[in-house]
Every structure is written in structure tokens, then in C-alpha cells.
Rosetta silent file (secondary structure, phi, psi, omega in degrees, C-alpha in Angstrom):
SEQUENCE: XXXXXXXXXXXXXXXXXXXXXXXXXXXXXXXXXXXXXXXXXXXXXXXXXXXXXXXXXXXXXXXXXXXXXXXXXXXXXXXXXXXXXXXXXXXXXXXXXXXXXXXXXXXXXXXXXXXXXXXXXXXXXXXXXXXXXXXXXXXXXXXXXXXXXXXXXXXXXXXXXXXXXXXXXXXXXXXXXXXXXXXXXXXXXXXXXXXXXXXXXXXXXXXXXXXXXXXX
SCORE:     score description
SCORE:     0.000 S_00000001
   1 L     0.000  149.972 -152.814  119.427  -69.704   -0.083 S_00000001
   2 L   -84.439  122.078  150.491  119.492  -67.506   -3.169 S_00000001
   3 L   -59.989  126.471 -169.512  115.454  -65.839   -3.842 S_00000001
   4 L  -110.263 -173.888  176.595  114.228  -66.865   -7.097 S_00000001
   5 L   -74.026  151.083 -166.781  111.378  -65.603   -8.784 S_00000001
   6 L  -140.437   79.140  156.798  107.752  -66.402   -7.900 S_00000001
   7 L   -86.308  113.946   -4.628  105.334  -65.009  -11.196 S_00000001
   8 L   134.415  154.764  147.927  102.096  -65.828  -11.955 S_00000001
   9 L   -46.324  -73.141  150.897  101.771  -66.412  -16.089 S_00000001
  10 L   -20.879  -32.909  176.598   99.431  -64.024  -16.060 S_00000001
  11 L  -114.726   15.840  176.883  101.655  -61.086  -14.815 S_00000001
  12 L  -108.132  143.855 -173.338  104.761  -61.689  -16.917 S_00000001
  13 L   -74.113  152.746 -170.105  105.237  -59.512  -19.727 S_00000001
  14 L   -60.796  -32.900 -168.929  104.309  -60.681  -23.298 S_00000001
  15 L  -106.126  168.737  157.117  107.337  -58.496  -24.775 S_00000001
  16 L  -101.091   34.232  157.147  110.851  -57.440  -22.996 S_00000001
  17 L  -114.795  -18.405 -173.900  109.720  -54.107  -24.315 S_00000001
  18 L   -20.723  177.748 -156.821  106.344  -54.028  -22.231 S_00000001
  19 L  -141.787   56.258  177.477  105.673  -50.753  -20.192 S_00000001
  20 L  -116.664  158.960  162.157  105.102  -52.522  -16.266 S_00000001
  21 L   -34.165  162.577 -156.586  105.003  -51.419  -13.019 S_00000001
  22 H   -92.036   -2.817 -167.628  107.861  -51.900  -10.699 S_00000001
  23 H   -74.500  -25.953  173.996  105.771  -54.790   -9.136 S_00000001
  24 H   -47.233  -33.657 -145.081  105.991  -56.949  -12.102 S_00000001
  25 H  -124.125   -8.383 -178.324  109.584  -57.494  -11.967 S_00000001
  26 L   -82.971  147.379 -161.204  110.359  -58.441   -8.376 S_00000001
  27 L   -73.653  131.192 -179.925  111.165  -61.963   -6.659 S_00000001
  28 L    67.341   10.854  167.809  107.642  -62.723   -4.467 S_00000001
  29 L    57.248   55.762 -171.085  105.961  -59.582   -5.979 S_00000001
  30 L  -115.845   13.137  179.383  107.156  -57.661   -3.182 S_00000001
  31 L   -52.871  -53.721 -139.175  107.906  -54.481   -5.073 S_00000001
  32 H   -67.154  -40.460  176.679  104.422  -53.036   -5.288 S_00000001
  33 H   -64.071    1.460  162.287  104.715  -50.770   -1.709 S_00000001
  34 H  -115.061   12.835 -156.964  107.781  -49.516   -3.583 S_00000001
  35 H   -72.839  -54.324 -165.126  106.771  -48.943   -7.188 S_00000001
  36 H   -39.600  -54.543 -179.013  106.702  -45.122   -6.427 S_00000001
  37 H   -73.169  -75.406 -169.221  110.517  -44.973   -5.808 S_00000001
  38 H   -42.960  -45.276 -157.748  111.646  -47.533   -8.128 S_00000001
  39 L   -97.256   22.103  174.558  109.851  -46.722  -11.352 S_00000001
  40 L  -130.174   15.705  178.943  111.043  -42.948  -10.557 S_00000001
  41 L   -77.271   76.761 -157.397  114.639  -44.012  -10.734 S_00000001
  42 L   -68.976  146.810  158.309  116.225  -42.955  -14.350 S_00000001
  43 L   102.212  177.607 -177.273  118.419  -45.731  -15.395 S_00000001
  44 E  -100.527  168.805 -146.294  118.491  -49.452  -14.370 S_00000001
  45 E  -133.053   89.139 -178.851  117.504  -50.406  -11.095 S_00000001
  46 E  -126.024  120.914  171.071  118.723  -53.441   -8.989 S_00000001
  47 E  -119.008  161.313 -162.938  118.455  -54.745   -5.511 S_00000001
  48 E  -176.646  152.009 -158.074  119.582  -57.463   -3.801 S_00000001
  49 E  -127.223  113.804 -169.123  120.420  -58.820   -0.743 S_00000001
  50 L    34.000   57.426  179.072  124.374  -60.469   -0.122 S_00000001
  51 L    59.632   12.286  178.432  123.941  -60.678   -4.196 S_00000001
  52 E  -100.392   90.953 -142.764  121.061  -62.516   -4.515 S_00000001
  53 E   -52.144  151.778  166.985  118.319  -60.277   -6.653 S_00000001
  54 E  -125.994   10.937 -158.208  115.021  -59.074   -5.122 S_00000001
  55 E   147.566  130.271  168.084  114.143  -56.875   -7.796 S_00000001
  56 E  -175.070  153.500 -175.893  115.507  -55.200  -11.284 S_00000001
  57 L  -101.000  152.697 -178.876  113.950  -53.202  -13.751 S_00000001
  58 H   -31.434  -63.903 -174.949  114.115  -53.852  -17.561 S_00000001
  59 H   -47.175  -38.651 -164.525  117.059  -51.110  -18.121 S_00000001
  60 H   -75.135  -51.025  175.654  119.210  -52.886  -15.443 S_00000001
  61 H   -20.848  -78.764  176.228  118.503  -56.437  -17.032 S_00000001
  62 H   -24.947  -49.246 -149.833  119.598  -55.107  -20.356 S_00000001
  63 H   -90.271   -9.857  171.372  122.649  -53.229  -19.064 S_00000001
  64 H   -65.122  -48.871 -175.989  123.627  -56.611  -17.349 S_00000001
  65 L   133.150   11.733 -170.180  123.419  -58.630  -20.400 S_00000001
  66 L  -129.150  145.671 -169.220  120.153  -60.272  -19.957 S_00000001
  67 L   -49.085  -77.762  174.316  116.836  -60.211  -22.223 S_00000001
  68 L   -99.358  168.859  174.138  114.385  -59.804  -18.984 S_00000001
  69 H   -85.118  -39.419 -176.215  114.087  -59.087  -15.522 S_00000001
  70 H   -64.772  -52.801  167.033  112.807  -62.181  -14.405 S_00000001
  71 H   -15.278  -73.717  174.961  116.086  -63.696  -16.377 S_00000001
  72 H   -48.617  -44.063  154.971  117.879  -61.741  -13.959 S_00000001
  73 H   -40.015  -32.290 -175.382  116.000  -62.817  -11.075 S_00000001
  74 L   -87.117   23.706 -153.595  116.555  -66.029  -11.622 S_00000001
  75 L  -120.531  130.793  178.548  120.457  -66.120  -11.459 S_00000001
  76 L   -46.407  -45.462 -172.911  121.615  -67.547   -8.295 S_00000001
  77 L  -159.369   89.702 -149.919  124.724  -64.860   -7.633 S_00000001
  78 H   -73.164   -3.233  164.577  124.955  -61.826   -9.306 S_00000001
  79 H   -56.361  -26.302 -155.102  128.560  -61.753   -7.891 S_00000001
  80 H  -106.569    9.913  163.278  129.873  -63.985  -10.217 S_00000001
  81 H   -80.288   -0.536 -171.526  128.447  -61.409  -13.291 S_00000001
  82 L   -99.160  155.914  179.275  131.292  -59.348  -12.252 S_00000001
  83 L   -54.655  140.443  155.216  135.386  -60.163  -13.366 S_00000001
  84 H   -55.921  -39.310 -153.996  136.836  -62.225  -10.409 S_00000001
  85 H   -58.769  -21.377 -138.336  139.528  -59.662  -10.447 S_00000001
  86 H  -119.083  -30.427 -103.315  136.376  -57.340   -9.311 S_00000001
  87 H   -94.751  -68.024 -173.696  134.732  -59.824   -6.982 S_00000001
  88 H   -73.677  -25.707  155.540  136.149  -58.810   -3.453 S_00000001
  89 H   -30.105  -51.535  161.587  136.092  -55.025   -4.174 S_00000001
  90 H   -50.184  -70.440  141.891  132.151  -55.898   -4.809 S_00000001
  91 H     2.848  -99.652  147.253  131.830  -57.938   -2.025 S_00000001
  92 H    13.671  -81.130  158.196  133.561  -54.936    0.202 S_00000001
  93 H     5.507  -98.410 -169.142  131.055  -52.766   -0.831 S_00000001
  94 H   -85.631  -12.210  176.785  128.173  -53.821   -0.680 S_00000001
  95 H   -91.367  -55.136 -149.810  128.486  -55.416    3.092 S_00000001
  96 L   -80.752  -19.637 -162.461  129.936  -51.707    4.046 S_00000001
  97 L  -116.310  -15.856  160.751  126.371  -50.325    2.276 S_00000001
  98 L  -106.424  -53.332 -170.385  123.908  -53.238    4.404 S_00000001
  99 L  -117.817   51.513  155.663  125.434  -53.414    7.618 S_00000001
 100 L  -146.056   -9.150 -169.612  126.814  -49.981    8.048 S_00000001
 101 L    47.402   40.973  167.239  124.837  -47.884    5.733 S_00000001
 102 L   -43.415  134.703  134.350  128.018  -46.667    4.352 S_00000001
 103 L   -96.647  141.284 -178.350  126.792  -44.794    0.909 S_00000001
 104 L  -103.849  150.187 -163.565  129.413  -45.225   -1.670 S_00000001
 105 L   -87.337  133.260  167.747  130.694  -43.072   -3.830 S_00000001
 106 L   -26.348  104.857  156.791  129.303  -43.993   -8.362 S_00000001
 107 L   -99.013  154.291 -175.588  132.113  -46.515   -9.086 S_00000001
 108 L  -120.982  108.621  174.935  133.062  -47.217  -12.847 S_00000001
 109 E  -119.003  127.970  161.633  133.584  -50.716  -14.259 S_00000001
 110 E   -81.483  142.948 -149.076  133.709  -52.825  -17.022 S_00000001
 111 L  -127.548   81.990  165.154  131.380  -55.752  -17.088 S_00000001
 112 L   -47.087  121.042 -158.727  131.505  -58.203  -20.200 S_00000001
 113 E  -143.336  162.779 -162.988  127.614  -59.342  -20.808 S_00000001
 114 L   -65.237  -12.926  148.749  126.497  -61.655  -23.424 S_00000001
 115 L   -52.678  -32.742  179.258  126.397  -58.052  -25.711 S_00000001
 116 E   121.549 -172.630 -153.576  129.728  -57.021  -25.540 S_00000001
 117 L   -78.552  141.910 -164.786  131.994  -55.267  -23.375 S_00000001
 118 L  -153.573  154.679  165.379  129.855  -52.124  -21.401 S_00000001
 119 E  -107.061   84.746  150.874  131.133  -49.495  -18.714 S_00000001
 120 E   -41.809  126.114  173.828  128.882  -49.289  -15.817 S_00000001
 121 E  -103.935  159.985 -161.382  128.610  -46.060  -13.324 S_00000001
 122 E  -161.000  102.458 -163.197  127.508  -48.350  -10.565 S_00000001
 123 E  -133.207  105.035 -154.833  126.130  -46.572   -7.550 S_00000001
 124 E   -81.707   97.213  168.926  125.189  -48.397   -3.963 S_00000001
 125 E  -136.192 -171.132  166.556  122.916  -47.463   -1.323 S_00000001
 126 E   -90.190  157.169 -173.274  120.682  -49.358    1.583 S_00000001
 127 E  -150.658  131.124 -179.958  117.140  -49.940    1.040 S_00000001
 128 L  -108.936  143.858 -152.399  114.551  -51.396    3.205 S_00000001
 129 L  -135.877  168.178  171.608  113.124  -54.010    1.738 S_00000001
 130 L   -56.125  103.052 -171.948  110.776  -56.920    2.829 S_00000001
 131 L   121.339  -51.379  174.911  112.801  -59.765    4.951 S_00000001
 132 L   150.741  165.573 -149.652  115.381  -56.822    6.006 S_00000001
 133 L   -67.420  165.124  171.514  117.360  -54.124    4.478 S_00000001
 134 E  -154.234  169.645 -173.812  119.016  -54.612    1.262 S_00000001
 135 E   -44.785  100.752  158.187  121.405  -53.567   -1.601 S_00000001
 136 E   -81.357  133.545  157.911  119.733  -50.693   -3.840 S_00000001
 137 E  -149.034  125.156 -178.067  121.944  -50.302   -6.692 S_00000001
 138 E   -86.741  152.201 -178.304  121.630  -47.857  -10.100 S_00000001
 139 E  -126.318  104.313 -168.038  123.144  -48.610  -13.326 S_00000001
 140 E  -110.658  122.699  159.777  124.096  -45.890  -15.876 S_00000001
 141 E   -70.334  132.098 -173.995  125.915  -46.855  -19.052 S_00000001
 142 L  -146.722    5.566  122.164  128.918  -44.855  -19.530 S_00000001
 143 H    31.320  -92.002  176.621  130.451  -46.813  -22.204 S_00000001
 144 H   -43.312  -81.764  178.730  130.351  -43.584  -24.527 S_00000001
 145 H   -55.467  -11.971  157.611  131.926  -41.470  -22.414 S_00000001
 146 H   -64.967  -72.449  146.284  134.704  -43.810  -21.391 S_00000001
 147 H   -14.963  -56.530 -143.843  135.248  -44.162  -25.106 S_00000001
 148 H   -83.913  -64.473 -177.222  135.475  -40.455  -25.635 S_00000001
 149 H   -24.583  -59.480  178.761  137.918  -40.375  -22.477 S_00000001
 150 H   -73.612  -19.823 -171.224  140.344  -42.448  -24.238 S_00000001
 151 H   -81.838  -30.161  175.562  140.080  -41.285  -27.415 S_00000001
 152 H   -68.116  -32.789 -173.227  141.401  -37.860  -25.586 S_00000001
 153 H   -81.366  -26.753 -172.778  144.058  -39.025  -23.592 S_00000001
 154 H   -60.193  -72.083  169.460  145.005  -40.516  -26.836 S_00000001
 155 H   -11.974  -77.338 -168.307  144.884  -37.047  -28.380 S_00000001
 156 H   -47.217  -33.514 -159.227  146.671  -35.362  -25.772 S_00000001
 157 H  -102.786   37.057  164.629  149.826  -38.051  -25.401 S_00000001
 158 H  -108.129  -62.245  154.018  150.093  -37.576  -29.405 S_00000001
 159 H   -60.258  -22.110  173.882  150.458  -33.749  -28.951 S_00000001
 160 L   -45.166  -48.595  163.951  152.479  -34.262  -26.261 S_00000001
 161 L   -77.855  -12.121  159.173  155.267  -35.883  -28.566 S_00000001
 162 L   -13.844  120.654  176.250  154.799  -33.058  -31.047 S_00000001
 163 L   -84.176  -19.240  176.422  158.451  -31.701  -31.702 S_00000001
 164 L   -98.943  152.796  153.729  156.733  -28.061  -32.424 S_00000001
 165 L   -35.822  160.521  175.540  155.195  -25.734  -29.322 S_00000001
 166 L  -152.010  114.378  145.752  151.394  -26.537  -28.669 S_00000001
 167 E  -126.105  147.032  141.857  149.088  -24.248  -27.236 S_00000001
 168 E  -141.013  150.786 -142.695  145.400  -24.286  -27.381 S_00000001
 169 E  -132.201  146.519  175.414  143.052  -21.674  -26.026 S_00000001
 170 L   -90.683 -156.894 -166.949  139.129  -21.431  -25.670 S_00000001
 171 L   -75.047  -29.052  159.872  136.654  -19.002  -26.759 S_00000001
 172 L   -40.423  -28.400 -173.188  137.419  -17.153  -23.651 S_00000001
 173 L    51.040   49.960 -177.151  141.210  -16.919  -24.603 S_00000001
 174 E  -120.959  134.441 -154.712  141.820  -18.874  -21.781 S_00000001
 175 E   -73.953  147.207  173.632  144.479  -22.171  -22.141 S_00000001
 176 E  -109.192  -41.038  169.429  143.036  -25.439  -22.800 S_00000001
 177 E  -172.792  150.955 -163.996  146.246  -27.525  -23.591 S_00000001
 178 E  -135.604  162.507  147.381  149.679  -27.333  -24.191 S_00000001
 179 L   -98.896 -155.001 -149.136  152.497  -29.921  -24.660 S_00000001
 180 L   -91.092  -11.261 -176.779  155.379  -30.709  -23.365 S_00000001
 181 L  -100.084   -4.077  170.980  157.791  -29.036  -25.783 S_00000001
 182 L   -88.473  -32.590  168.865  156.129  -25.525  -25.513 S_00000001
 183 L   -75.964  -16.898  171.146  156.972  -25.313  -21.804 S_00000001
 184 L   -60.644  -22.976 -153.831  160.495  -26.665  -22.607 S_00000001
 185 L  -132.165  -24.938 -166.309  160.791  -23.061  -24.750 S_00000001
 186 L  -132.106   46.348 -173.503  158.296  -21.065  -22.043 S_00000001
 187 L   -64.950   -7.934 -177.594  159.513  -22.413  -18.638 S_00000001
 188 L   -56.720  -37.094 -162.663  158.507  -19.161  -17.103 S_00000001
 189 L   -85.929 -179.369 -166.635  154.862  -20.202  -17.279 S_00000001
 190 L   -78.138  168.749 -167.968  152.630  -22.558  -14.920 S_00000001
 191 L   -80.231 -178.346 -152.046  153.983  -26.167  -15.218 S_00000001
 192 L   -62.939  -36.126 -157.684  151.956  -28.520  -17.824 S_00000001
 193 L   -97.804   -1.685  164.411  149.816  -29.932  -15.495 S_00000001
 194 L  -122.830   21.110  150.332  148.516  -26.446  -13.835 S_00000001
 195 L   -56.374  -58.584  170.658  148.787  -23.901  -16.545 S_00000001
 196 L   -17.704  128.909 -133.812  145.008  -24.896  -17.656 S_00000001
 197 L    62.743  -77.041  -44.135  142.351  -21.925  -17.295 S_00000001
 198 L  -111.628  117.558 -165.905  145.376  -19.936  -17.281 S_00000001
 199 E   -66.696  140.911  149.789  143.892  -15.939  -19.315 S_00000001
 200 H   -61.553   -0.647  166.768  146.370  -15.040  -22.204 S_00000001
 201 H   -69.465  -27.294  159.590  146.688  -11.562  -20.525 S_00000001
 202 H   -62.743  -50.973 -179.923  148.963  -13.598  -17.665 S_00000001
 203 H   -68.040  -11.246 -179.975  150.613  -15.671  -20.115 S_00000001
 204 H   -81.382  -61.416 -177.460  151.556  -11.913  -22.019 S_00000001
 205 H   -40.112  -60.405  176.337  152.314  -10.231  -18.204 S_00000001
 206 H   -40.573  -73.377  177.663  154.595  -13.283  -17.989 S_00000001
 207 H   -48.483  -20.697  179.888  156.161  -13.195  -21.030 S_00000001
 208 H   -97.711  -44.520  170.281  157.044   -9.477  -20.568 S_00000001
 209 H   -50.221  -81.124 -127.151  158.753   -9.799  -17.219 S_00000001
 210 L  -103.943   50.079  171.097  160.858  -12.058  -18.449 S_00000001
 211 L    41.593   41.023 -175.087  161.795  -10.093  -21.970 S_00000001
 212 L   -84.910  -57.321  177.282  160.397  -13.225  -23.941 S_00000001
 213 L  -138.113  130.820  151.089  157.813  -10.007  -26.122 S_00000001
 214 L   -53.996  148.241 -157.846  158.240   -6.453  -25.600 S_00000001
 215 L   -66.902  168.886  138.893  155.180   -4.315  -23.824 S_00000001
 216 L   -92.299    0.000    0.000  152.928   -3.082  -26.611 S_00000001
């Protein structure tokens, strides 16, 4: 049976901006011999045991889609906040991280929440918890940079179609990116996808073996 929340009036906060402890937010207040760890966690903070919460912190609510932590607490099966498409991949997991103590490597997802569409770094590990080990899992928004990502690859497969050479080099005067029509005219040189770092004093040495520019 799914753990629900067990709070007192008295301890739930008046705002969803309050400033509490990590004991505050946990199903059966069972937090507080953990507070230390938890509340020293950047980012949001969720555990749970075969998906049913024990415990989240404000940031993770939020980054879920939901106003509070107790909100979150109260939701039956936090599997089904995820795409089915996503479900057994989760699933997978999170069994490989409670009964093998697998640690998993920061997976990246998208997670539609009553907010809008968000990019999760999602990161797994076991945690013993009251009742028997459970699910620790941190939540990083990464959104932005996922954005940013795309907006580059965009970049890049725009020069890429360029009909003129492309090189461009950092402060270093070492290459940062080229297309695909400057190695069509410089075939001499490393191919597209390992020419990067690459010093212009190689790309010159190059070019002078093969009598592309004369020595200086």
C-alpha cells in the first residue's frame, strides 16, 4: 500500500515558500534522524520506496509540478508522473538502485508537469530509510541548458550547409568548428568530427606538406 502523509496542522507550513526542516516534509515524520543529509542536498530531493514517496523537499515538489511537498506525498505512484514511453526504463532503475545498490549514472528527461514542459538531470542512489532501504533521488533542472544544446546543434547543421569554407578558432588559435564544405577543399586535414582542438600551427605544417601555402 502506497505511504501517505501523516502531518499534524500544526507542523505544515503556512506558505510553500516557508524555510523548514527536512522533517516537516516527510510521510510519518520520519525524516528528522536525516535532516542533516537531506537539507544539505542542493537541488530537489526525493525518496521513495517502489515509487511510493517517503519524503521530498520543496525544490523537488516544484520541479515535479506540484505547489507542496505534502502534495507530493500524497500521490499514490510517482511512476505514473513520468511519460509511459519512460515508465519501464524508470521502473529498471530504480529496482537495480534498491535491491542491488547499483548507483546510476544522472539520466536526462523530459517530464511535462502542470507548468510546462521541464528537463530533469535525475540522479538515483539507495538510502536507508525507516521500514527498509529506499530510492534517494536528486533533481536538477536542466531545461536551460538543453535549450542552449539545441539551439547549437541548430547552429552547427546551418553552417554545415554553408556553400562557403567555415572555420572557427578560439582565443588560443585553436579550431572550434568547421563545416563540411571546408574539408571538401582541405581533405588533408583531421576529418570534421576530430579536427576540434586542432593548433593553427598543424593546420599551417599541414597545409605546407601538401603545397596548399608556401613556407613563410
Amino acid at each position: 500500500m502506497p505511504v501517505r502523509p501523516s502531518m499534524p496542522e500544526h507542523t505544515r507550513p503556512p506558505t510553500p515558500d516557508s524555510a523548514l526542516s527536512a522533517e516537516d516534509y516527510s510521510a510519518g515524520g520520519h525524516a528528522a534522524p536525516h535532516a542533516a543529509i537531506l537539507n544539505a542536498i542542493p537541488g530537489g530531493v526525493l525518496i521513495h520506496r517502489q515509487f511510493s514517496p517517503l519524503y521530498a523537499n520543496t525544490a523537488a515538489a516544484r520541479l515535479l509540478g506540484f505547489t507542496t511537498p505534502t502534495e507530493l506525498l500524497a500521490q499514490t505512484n510517482l511512476l505514473d508522473l513520468f511519460p509511459p514511453a519512460l515508465q519501464a526504463a524508470r521502473l529498471q532503475r530504480a529496482d537495480a538502485v534498491l535491491h542491488e545498490g547499483v548507483v546510476q549514472p544522472p539520466d536526462i528527461i523530459p517530464l511535462a508537469t502542470r507548468s510546462g514542459l521541464r528537463w530533469l538531470e535525475i540522479s538515483e542512489s539507495r538510502f536507508d530509510w525507516p521500514g527498509g532501504p529506499a530510492v534517494l533521488v536528486t533533481l536538477q533542472d536542466v531545461s536551460q541548458q538543453v535549450q542552449t544544446q539545441h539551439s547549437e546543434t541548430l547552429l552547427r547543421e546551418a553552417i554545415n550547409e554553408l556553400s562557403d569554407s567555415f572555420i572557427l578558432y578560439d582565443a588560443d588559435d585553436r579550431v572550434v568548428l568547421t563545416n563540411r564544405r571546408f574539408h571538401q577543399i582541405f581533405p588533408f586535414l583531421p576529418a570534421q568530427d576530430k579536427i576540434k582542438g586542432t593548433a593553427m600551427a598543424e593546420m599551417v605544417r599541414r597545409s605546407v606538406a601538401n603545397n596548399v601555402v608556401t613556407d613563410p
